[in-house]
N, C-alpha and C positions, 0 to 999 in steps of 0.2 A: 252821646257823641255822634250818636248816626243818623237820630231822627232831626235835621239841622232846621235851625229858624229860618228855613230861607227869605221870608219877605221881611224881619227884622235884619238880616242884614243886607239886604237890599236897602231899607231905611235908614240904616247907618252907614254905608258908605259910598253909598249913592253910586251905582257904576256908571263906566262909561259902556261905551257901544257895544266896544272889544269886550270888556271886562261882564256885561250881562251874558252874553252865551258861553264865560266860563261859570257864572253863577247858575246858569242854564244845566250845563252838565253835572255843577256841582247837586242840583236837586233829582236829577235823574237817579244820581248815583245814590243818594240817600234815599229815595223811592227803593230801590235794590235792595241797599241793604237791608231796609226793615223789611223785608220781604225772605230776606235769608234769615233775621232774628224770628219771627214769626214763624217760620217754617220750622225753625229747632225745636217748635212747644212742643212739648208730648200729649196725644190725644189724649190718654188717662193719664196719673200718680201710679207709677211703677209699685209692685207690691212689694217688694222688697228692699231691703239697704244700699245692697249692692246696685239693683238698679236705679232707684234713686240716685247715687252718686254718676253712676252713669250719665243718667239723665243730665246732671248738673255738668257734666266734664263736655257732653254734646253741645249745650245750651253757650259755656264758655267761649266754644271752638268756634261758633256761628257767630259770634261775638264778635270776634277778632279776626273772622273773613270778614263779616261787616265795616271793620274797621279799617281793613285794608282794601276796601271796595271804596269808601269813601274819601280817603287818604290823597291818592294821586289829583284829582280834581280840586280836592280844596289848597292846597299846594299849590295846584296851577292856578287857582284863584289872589291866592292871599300873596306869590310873586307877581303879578301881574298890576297890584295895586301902589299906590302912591304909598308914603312915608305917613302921610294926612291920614290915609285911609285907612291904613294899617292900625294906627293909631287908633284908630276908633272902634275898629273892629277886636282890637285886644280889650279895650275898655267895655264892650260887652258881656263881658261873664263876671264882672265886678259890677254894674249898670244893673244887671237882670234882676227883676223882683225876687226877690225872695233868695238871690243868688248867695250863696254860702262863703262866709271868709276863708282865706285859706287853714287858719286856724282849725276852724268848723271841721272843713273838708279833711283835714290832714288827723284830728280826734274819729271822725263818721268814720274812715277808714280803717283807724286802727281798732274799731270797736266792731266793723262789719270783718275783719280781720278773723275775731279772734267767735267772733259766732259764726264762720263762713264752714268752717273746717270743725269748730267745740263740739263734737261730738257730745249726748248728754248721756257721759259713764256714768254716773248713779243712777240716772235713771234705765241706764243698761241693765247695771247691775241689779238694781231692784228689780225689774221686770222677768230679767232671765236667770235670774238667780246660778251663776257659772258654778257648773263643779269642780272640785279641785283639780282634776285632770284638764280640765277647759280656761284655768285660772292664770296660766302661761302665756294662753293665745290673749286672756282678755288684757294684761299686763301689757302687752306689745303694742295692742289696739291704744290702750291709754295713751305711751310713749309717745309713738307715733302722730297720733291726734294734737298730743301736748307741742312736738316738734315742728309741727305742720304749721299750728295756730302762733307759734312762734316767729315762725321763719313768716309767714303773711304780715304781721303784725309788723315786722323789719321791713318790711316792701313797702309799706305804705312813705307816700311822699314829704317834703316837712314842709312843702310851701308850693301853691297852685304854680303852674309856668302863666308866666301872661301873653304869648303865644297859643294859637287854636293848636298848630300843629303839634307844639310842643307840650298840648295839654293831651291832645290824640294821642301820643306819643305815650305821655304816659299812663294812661288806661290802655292802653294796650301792654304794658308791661305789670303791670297791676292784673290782668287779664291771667295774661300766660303764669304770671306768680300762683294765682288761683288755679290752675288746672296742674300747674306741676305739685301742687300741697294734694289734691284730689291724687294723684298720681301715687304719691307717697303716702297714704294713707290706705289706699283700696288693698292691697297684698293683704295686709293686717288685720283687715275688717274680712274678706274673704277669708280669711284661716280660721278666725273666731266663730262666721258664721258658719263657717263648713262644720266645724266640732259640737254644735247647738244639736239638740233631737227634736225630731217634728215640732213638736210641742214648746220646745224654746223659740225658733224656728217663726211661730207661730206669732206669741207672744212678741218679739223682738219686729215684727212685720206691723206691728199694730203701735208702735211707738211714735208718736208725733212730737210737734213741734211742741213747749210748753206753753201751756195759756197763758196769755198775755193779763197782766195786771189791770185791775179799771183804773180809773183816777180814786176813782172812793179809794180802794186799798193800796194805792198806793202812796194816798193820805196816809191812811192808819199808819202804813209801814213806818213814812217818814215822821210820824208823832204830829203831823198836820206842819212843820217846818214849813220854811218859805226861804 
């Protein structure tokens, strides 16, 4: 939503004189923002969970300055244009290669939903092996985790806007959905981790992402279906 196609839609809607030095600002401003999305990467993988989520609730925030860096200009782009031109310019995110039905998008969402925030408790639990005294915090963790990836999963949209703004509009609210589930989560995950010992601690810092399937096994898995 930030890094914009500017010279496809200069292709598509062909400006006028006026309407090129709003197209003009409009690229400037997306020059910016990726420059603020960029700036959020964190030089290293924080070692820890908590910072990791951190990291992730930073990256959000750049997101959605980004987004409202971009916001005003295209605005004054997309009012300044004809009925014709509008028209074509909405017809572009449905027109784009490879561009995702709303169906698609509205599924990708509620699945990137429910992995954004799914903490992998079993593999918590196997790894850190919680003792009874630690079993409370980890309980809360789960809750929370489960509440979280709930309430994102409910955010997600049921159908793309055919409007730019109003698609801006809602990745940016999709945005903030994501940082207030990070929000509600981190207490939980701080209490659990504070109750670990070095050594859990340790273990728990070493947790990644799950391996990702190959196509081979994920033949096997599916009995080779189609």
């Amino acid at each position: 939503m930030t890094n914009l196609p500017i010279e496809q839609i200069r292709q598509t809607v062909h400006p006028t004189a006026d309407q090129e030095a709003a197209l003009d600002d409009l690229s400037a401003a997306s020059s910016r923002a990726s420059d603020v999305i960029k700036s959020s990467c964190p030089s290293s993988v924080p070692l820890t969970p908590i910072g990791r989520l951190d990291a992730a609730e930073q990256r959000l925030d750049a997101t959605v300055k980004a987004i409202q860096i971009v916001r005003p200009p295209l605005e004054k782009l997309y009012q300044g244009l004809s009925d014709e031109q509008r028209q074509r310019f909405n017809a572009m995110n449905g027109s784009s290669e490879g561009a995702p039905s709303a169906g698609n998008m509205a599924a990708a969402c509620s699945q990137q939903g429910g992995s954004f925030i799914d903490l992998p408790v079993q593999r918590i639990e196997q790894v850190v092996q919680p003792t009874a005294q630690q079993q409370s915090a980890f309980d809360n963790l789960k809750k929370a985790a489960q509440k979280a990836g709930d309430q994102l999963q409910a955010s997600c949209p049921t159908a793309v806007p055919k409007s730019p703004m109003a698609r801006i509009d809602t990745v940016e609210t999709r945005l903030r959905a994501m940082t207030d589930a990070i929000k509600s989560v981190r207490p939980d995950l701080q209490n659990f981790y504070a109750s670990l010992s070095d050594e859990q601690k340790a273990r728990f810092n070493t947790i990644g992402p799950p391996p990702k399937a190959t196509s081979s096994q994920r033949h096997s898995q599916t009995g080779g279906q189609q």
